[in-house]
C-alpha positions in Angstrom: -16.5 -43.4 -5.0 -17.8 -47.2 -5.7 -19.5 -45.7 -9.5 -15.7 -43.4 -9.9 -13.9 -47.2 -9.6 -16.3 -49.1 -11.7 -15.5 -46.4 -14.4 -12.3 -47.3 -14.2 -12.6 -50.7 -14.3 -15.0 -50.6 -17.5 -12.4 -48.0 -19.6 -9.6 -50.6 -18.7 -11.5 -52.9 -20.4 -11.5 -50.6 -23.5 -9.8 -51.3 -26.8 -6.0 -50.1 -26.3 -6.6 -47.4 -29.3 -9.1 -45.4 -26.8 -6.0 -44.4 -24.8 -4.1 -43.4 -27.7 -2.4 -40.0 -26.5 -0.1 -37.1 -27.9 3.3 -37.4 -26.9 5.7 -34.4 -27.2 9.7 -35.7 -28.1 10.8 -33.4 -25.2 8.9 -35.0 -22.5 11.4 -38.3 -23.1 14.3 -36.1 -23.0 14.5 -35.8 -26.6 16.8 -32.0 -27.3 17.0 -30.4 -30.8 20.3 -28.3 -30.3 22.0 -30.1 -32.9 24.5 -31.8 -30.4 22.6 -33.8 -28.1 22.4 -37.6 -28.5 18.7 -38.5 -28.9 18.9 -42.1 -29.6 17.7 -43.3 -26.2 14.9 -40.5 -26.2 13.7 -42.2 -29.7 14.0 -45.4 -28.1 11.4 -44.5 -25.1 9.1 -42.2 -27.4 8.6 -45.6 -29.6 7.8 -47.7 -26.7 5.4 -44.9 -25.5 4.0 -45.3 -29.1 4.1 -48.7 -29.5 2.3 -49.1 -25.8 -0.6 -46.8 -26.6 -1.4 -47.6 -30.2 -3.1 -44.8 -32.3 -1.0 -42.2 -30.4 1.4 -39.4 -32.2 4.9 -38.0 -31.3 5.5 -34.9 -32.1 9.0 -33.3 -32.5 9.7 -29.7 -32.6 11.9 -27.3 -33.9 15.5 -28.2 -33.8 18.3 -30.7 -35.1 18.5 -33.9 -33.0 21.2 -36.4 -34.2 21.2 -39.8 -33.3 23.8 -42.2 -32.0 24.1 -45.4 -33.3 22.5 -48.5 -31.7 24.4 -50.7 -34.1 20.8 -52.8 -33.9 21.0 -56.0 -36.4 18.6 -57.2 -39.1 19.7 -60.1 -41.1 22.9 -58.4 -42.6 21.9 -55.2 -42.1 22.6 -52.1 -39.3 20.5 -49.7 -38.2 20.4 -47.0 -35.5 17.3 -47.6 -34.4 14.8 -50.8 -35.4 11.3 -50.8 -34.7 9.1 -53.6 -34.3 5.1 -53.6 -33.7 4.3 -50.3 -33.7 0.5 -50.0 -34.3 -1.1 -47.1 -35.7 1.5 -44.7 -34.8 1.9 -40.8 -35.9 5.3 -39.3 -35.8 5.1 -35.6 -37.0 7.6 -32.9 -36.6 7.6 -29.0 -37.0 11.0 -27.6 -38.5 12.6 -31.2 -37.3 15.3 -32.3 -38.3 17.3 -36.1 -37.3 20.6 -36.1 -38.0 22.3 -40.0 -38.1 25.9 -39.6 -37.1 27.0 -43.1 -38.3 27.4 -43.8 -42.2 27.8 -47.7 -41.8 24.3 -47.8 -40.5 21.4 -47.3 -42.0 18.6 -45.1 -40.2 15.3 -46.2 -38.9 13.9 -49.7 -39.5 10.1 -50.4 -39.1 8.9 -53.5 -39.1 5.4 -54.9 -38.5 4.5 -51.8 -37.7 1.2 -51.1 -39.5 -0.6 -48.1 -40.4 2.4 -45.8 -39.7 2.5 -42.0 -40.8 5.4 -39.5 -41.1 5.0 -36.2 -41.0 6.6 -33.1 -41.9 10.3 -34.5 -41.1 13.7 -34.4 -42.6 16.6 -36.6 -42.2 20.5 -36.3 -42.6 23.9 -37.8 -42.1 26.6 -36.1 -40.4 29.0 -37.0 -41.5 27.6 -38.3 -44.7 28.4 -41.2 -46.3 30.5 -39.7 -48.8 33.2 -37.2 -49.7 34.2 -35.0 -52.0 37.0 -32.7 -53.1 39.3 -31.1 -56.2 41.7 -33.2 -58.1 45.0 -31.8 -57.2 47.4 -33.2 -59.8 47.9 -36.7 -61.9 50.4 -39.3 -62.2 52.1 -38.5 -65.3 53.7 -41.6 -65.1 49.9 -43.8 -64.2 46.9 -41.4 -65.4 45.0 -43.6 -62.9 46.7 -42.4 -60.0 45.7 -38.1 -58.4 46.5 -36.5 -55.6 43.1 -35.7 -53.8 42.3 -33.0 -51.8 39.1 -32.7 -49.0 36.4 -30.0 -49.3 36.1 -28.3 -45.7 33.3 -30.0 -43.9 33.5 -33.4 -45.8 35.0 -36.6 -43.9 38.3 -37.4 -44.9 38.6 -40.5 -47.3 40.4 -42.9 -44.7 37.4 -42.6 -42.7 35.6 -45.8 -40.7 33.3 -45.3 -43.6 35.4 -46.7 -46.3 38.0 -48.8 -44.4 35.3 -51.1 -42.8 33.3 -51.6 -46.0 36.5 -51.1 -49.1 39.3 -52.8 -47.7 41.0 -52.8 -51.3 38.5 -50.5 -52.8 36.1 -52.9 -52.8 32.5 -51.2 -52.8 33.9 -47.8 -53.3 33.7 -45.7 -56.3 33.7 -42.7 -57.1 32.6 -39.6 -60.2 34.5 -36.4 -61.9 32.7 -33.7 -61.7 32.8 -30.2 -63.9 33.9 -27.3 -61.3 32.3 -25.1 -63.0 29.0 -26.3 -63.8 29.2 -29.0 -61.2 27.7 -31.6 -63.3 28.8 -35.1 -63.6 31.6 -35.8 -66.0 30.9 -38.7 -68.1 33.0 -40.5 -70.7 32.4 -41.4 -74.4 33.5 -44.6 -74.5 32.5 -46.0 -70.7 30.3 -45.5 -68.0 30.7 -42.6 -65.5 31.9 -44.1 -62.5 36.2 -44.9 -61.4 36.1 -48.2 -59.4 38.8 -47.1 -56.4 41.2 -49.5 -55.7 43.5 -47.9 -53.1 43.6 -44.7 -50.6 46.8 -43.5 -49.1 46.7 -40.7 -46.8 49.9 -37.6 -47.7 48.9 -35.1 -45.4 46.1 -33.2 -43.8 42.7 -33.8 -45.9 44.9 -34.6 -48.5 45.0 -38.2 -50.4 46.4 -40.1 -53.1 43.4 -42.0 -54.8 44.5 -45.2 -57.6 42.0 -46.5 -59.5 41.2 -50.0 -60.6 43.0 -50.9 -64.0 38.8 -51.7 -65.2 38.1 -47.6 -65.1 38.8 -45.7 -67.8 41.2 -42.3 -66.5 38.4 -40.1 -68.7 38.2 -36.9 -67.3 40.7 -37.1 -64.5 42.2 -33.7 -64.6 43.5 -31.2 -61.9 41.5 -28.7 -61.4 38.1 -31.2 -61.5 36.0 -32.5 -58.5 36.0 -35.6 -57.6 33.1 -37.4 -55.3 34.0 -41.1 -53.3 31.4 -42.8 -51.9 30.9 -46.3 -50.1 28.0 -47.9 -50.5 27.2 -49.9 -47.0 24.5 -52.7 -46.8 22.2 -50.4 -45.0 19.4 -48.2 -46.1 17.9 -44.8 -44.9 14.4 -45.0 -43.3 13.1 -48.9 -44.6 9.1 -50.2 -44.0 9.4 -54.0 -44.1 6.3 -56.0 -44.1 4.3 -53.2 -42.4 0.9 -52.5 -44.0 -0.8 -49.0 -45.2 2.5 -46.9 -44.3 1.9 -42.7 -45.2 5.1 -40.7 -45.7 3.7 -37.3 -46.0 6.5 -34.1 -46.5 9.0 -35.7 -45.8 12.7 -35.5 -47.0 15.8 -37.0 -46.9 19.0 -34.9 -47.8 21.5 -38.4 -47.5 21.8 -42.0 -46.9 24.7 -44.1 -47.1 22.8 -46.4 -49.9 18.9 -46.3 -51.0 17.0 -43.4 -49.0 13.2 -45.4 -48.7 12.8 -48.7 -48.8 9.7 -50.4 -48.7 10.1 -54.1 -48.7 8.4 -57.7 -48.9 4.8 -58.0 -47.4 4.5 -53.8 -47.4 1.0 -53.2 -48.4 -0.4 -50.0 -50.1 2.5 -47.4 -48.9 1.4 -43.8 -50.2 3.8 -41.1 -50.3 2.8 -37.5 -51.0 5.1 -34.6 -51.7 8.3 -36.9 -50.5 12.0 -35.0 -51.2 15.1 -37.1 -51.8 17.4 -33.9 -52.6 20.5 -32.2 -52.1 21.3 -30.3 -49.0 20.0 -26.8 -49.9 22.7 -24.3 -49.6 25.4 -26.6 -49.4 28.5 -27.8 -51.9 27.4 -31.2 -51.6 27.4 -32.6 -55.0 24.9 -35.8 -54.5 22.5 -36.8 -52.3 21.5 -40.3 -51.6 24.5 -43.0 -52.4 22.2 -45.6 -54.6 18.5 -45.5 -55.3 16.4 -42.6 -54.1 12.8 -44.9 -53.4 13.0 -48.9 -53.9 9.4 -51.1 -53.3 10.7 -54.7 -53.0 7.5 -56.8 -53.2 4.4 -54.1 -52.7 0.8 -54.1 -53.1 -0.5 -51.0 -54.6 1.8 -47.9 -53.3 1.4 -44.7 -54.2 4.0 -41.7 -55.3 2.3 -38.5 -55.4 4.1 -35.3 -56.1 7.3 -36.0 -55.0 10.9 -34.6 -56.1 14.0 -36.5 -56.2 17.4 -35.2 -57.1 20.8 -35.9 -57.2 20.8 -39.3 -56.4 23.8 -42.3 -57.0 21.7 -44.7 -58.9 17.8 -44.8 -60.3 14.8 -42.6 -59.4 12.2 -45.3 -58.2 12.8 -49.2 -58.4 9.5 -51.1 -58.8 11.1 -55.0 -58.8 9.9 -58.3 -59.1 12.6 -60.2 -56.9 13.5 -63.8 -58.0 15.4 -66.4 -55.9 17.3 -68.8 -57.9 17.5 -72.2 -57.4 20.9 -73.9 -57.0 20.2 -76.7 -55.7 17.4 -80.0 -56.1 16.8 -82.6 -53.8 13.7 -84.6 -55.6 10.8 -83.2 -57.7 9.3 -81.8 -54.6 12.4 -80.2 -52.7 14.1 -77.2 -54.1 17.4 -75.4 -52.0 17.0 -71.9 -52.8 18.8 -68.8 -52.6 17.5 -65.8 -50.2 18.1 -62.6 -52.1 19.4 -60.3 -49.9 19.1 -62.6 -47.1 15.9 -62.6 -46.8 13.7 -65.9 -46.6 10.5 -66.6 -48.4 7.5 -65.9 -46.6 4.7 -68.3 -46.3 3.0 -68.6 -50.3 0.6 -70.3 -52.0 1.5 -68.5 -55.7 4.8 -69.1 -56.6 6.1 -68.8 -60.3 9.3 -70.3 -61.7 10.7 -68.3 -65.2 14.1 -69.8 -67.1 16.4 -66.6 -67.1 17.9 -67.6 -70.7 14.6 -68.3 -72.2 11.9 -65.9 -70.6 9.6 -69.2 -70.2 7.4 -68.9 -67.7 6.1 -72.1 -65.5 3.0 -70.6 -64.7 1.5 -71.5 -60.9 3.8 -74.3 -59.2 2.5 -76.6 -56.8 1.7 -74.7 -53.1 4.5 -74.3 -51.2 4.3 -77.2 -48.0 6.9 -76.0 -46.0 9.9 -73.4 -45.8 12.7 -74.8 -43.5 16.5 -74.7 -42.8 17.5 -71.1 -43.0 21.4 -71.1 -43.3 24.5 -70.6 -44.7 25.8 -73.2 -47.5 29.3 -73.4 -49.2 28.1 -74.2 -52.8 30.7 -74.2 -55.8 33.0 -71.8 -53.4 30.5 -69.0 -53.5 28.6 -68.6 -49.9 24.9 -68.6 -50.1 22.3 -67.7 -48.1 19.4 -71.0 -48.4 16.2 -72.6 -47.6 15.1 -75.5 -48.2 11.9 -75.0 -50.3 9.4 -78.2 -50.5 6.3 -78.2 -52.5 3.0 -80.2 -51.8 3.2 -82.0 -55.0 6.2 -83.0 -57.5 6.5 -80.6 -60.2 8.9 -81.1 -63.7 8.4 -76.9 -64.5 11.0 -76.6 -61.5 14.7 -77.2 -62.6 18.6 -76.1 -61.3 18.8 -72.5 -62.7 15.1 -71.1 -62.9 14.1 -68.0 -61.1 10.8 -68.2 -58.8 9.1 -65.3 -58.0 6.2 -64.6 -55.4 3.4 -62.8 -56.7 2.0 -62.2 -53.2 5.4 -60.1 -52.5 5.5 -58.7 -56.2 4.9 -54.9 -57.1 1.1 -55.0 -58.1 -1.1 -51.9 -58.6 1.5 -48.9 -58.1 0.8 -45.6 -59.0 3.6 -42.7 -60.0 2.2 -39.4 -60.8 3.3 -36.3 -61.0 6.6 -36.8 -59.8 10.1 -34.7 -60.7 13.0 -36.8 -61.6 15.9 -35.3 -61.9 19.9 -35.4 -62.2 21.0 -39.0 -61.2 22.9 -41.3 -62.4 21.0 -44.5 -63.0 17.2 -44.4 -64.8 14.3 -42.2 -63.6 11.3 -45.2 -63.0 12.6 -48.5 -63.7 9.2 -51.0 -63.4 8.3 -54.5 -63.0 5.4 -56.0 -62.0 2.1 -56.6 -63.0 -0.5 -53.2 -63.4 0.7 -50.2 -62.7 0.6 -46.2 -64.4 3.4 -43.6 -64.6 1.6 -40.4 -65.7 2.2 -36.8 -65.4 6.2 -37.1 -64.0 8.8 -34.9 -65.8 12.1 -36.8 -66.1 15.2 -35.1 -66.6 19.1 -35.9 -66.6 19.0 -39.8 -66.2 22.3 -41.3 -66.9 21.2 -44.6 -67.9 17.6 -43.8 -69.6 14.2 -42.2 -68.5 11.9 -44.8 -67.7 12.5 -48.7 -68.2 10.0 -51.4 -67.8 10.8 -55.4 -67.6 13.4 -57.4 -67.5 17.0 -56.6 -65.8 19.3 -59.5 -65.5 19.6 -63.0 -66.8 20.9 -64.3 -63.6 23.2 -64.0 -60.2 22.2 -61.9 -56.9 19.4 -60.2 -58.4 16.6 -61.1 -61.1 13.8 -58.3 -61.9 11.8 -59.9 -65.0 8.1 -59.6 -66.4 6.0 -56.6 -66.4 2.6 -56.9 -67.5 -0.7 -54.3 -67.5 1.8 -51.0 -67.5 0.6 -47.7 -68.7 3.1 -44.9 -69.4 1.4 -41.7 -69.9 1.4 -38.0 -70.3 5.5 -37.8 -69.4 7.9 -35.1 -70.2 11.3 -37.0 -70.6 14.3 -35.1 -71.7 18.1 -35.6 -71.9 18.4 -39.2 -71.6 21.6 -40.4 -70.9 21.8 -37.0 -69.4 22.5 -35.3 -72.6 23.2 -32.2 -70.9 26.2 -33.2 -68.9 29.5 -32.4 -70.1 30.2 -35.1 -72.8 27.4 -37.8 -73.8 27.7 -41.4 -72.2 27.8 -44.1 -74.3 25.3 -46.6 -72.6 23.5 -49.0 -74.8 20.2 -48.6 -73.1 19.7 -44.4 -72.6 16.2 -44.4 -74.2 13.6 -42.3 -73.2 10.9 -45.3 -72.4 12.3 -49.2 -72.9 11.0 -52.0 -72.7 14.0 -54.2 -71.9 14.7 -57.5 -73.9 17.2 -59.4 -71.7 19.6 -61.7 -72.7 20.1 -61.3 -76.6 19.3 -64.9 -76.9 15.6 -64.3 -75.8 13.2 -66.0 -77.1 10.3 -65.6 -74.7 8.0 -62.7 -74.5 7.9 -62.0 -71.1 6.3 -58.7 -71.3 2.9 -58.2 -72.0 0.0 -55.5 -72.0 2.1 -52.1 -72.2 0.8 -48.8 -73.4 2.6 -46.3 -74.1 1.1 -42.8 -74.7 0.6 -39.1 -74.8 4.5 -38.7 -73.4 7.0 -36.3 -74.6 10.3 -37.0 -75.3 13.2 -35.0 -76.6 17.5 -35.0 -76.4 17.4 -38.1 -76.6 20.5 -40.5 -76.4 18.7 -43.7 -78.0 16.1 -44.6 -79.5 13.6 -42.6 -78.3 10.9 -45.6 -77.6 12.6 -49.2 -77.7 9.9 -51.9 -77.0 11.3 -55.7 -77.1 10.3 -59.1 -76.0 6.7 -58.4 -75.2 3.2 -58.5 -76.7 0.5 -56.4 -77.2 2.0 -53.1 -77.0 0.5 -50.2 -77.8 2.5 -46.7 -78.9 0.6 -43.9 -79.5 0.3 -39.8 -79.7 3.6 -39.7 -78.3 5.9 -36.5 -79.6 9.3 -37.2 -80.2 12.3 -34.5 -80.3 15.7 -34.9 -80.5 16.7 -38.6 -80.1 19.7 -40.8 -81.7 22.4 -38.6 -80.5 25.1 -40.1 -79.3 28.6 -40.2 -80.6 28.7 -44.0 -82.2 26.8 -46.0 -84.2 23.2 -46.8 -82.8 19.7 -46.9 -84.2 18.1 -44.3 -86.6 14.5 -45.4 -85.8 12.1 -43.1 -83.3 10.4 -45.8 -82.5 11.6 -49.2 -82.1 10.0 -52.8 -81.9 12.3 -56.2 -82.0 10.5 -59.1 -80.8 7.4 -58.0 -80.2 3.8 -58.7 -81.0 0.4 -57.4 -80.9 1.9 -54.0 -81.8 -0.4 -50.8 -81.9 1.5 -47.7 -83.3 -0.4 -44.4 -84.3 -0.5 -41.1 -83.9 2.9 -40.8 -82.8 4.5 -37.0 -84.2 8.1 -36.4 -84.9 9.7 -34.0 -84.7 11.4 -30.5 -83.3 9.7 -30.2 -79.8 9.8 -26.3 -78.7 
C-alpha cells in the first residue's frame, strides 16, 4: 500500500500533459439531435480541455446548435470565447455546430496554443442573411420593390438587421439571375444596392427602398434578391494563439468573415479547409464578408482548400496600420487602435506617409503603451493609446501610418487552393515574403489576385508588400466575366500590384515575381504592376483580357511607376 501511494504522489508531480485524456462531447451532456442547446456542454468540455492540456474532444455524429452566451471581446460578441487552452484537439465525426444567433460571431480562441480542429462543420440557423424574388417595382421610384421571403430564410425585419441597420446602415444587398443564379452586376457601378429602409406588408413579404447612392440596375420582378447585415463579429477567430491546425474543416455561413486569424497568431496551417455553400440548398452565398483574413501572422499555411460563394475577398493577407492623430512631443504619439485593438508590446515599429508611400524605416523602441480609451477628436470617436517612444524621433508626424512588423503577415504560403464565385478579389496580399502557387481562381468580382497597397488613409491601411512570388496560377474571368453583364471596376485584373493614391510617388513595393500563371477573360489589364521595384514578369500566358465595356487599357502587361523591371517570356494569346 505504502509503494501504491508514493506512486501516486510521484505521477502528481508529473508535467500536466501526462494526464492528457480523451474526452467524448456526450459525457458533458453534449446531444447532436439538432435541437438541443449545447452551449453549456461546450462550455464544460473546454474547461475539461483546458484542465488536462494535450487532451482531445471528440464529437460524434449529429447537429448540435449553440445558444448564445453573448460573451464580449472588445467590440465584438461571441457564443462561446476561449481563453488558455493548451494543446487541445477538438475532432468530430459527421459533426456538425449549428450557431443560432447571427449578431454573434461563433467561437473565439485566444491564447490558446497549439490547437487542432478536426473534421468539423459549422452553420448558422438562422443565417445571417436572407433572400427572396423581387415581386414588383415602384413605377413611380425604381429604387423602391416589393420583396418577397424564400421558405426557410429569416424574414428581413429580423433582430438581425434592426439591431445592426437602424436606417439601412450596414445592410446591403445583390440581384441575382433566377435562372442561372449568378450575381447580377451593373455596367456602370458596382454590384451591391446600399438598403436604406425595410417596411413589413404582410407575411414574409417586404417593401425594400434603396439609398439614392445605388444605382436601380437590374431590379426587375421576377429576379432574386439577397439582404445581408454584416455584424462586427466573425465565425470561428484564433487571436494571438500560436501553431493553430484547422484540418477538414468547413464553414457553410457566418454573419461576417468565416476564419480569422489575428495579431500575435503564429504559423496557423490549414489543410483542405471549405468555406462553401450549403450543399443542397437555395442559399445563394455563403459567408457575409471575407472567407479567411490573417491579421498580423507569422508564416501560415493554406493547403488545398476551397472557398465559394463568399460576400467579399478569398484570403486577406494585411499589413494593419494605426494612424496617428494626435502628438504630444517628439516622443509621445496618441494613436488610433484599428479595430479596437491596442498595440502589443514592440520593439520594430515602422511609420509610412499614406500620400507619399515614404517609409520611416525602424522608429525608436516603443517605451511604454498606456491609456487605452475612448477620445472625442474632430467629432469622430476613436479608439486611443498613448504611444511613447524611448527616444525623440522627427520620421513620426500627425497623419503617418505605423505598422508592426512583429504582428505583420510574414512567410505565408497559398497553394493549391480553389477560389471561386465571390464578390470581392481571390488572394489579396501584403506583407513581406510569401508564394501563391498552384490555386485556380475563378469568378472574382473585383480582380484575381492583388498584392500591396489598399487605402491612403481612415479605419484601415494595408500598404507594402515586399519578397512575393506569384506562380503557376490559373486565373479566369476576372471581374467575374461570366456573370450576367460585366462590372465596370477599375481594378478587375488578373494579378495587380496596386499603386495607391494617384499622387504616389513612393515605391512601396518591392521584390515581386510574377510567373508561370495563366490568365484568360480577363476584365483589365491582364498583369498591372505599379509603384514598386524590381519586378519580374515572366512565362506567363495571357488570354482574353481588356474586355470590358468602356475605355481601359489595351496593354497585356502593364508597368507605371515601376523599376527594376524583368519581362520575358510572356505568350499571348488564345488560351484553349
Amino acid at each position: 500500500m505504502r509503494c501504491f501511494s508514493t506512486l501516486i504522489a510521484a505521477l502528481a508531480l508529473l508535467p500536466a500533459a501526462v494526464w492528457s485524456a480523451t474526452f467524448e462531447f456526450s459525457e458533458f451532456g453534449g446531444k447532436g439531435d439538432g435541437k438541443s442547446d449545447n452551449r453549456e456542454a461546450f462550455v464544460k468540455a473546454f474547461e475539461a480541455l483546458k484542465a488536462n492540456p494535450g487532451s482531445t474532444l471528440k464529437i460524434g455524429p449529429g447537429v448540435y446548435r449553440v445558444a448564445t452566451g453573448a460573451e464580449k471581446f472588445v467590440h465584438e460578441r461571441y457564443h462561446i470565447i476561449v481563453r488558455n487552452m493548451k494543446d487541445a484537439t477538438i475532432e468530430g465525426e459527421n459533426a456538425r455546430i449549428v450557431f443560432t444567433d447571427p449578431e454573434h460571431g461563433g467561437i473565439l480562441f485566444y491564447l490558446s496554443p497549439n490547437l487542432k480542429l478536426k473534421s468539423l462543420e459549422f452553420d448558422w440557423d438562422p443565417v445571417a442573411f436572407t433572400q427572396g424574388e423581387i415581386v414588383s417595382v415602384d413605377p413611380d421610384n425604381p429604387r423602391s420593390f416589393t420583396y418577397k421571403i424564400e421558405p426557410g430564410f429569416p424574414d428581413a425585419d429580423n433582430k438581425n438587421f434592426k439591431n445592426y441597420a437602424p436606417e439601412g446602415k450596414f445592410m446591403i444587398g445583390f440581384v441575382y439571375d433566377p435562372v442561372t443564379r449568378k450575381l447580377f452586376t451593373a455596367r456602370l457601378n458596382d454590384n451591391h444596392k446600399a438598403v436604406e429602409r425595410v417596411e413589413k406588408i404582410d407575411e414574409h413579404l417586404f417593401r425594400i427602398t434603396l439609398k439614392e447612392v445605388s444605382s436601380p440596375d437590374g431590379v426587375e420582378a421576377g429576379r432574386l434578391f439577397v439582404l445581408i447585415s454584416r455584424n462586427p463579429s466573425n465565425g470561428i477567430v484564433f487571436h494571438a494563439c500560436v501553431k493553430p491546425e484547422i484540418r477538414d474543416v468547413t464553414m457553410f455561413s457566418s454573419s461576417h468573415i468565416g476564419m480569422v486569424f489575428r495579431f500575435g497568431t503564429e504559423q496557423p496551417h490549414l489543410e483542405n479547409v471549405q468555406i462553401r455553400i450549403l450543399p443542397d440548398s437555395r442559399r445563394m452565398i455563403s459567408v457575409n464578408a471575407d472567407s479567411l483574413f490573417f491579421d498580423g501572422c507569422t508564416a501560415p499555411v493554406v493547403r488545398n482548400c476551397h472557398l465559394e460563394g463568399g460576400m467579399d475577398d478569398g484570403i486577406v493577407l494585411p499589413v494593419h496600420g494605426r494612424p496617428v492623430v494626435g502628438k504630444v512631443d517628439d516622443s509621445t504619439y496618441l494613436v488610433r487602435c484599428t479595430w479596437a485593438v491596442p498595440f502589443f508590446g514592440s520593439n520594430s515599429l515602422e511609420a509610412i506617409d499614406p500620400k507619399s508611400g515614404k517609409r520611416s524605416g525602424k522608429l525608436p523602441v516603443i517605451a511604454k503603451v498606456e491609456n487605452d480609451r475612448v477620445e472625442m477628436i474632430d467629432g469622430k470617436r476613436y479608439h486611443l493609446e498613448t504611444l511613447r517612444l524611448s527616444a525623440p524621433t522627427t520620421a513620426l508626424k500627425v497623419g503617418d501610418q505605423l505598422f508592426n512588423r512583429s504582428f505583420s503577415n510574414q512567410n505565408f504560403v497559398v497553394e493549391n487552393c480553389v477560389i471561386e464565385n465571390l464578390r470581392g478579389k481571390g488572394v489579396k496580399i501584403h506583407g513581406s515574403g510569401g508564394v501563391v502557387r498552384n490555386c485556380r481562381i475563378d469568378g472574382t468580382t473585383f480582380g484575381g489576385i492583388e498584392i500591396g497597397y489598399q487605402f491612403p488613409g481612415g479605419d484601415w491601411c494595408w500598404m507594402w508588400a515586399e519578397n512575393i512570388r506569384i506562380e503557376n496560377n490559373t486565373i479566369l474571368n476576372a471581374a467575374n466575366l461570366g456573370l450576367i453583364q460585366l462590372t465596370r471596376i477599375g481594378w478587375a485584373n488578373g494579378i495587380r500590384i496596386h499603386q495607391g493614391p494617384d499622387n504616389f510617388t513612393d515605391r512601396p513595393n518591392r521584390n515581386i515575381t510574377i510567373s508561370g500563371n495563366t490568365i484568360d477573360r480577363c476584365g483589365q489589364t491582364a498583369i498591372r504592376c505599379w509603384a514598386s521595384e524590381n519586378v519580374t514578369v515572366v512565362g506567363n500566358r495571357i488570354g482574353a483580357y481588356n474586355l470590358m465595356d468602356f475605355p481601359s487599357d489595351t496593354m497585356p502587361i502593364d508597368f507605371i511607376n515601376v523599376t527594376g523591371v524583368v519581362e520575358k517570356d510572356n505568350v499571348i494569346g488564345n488560351i484553349e
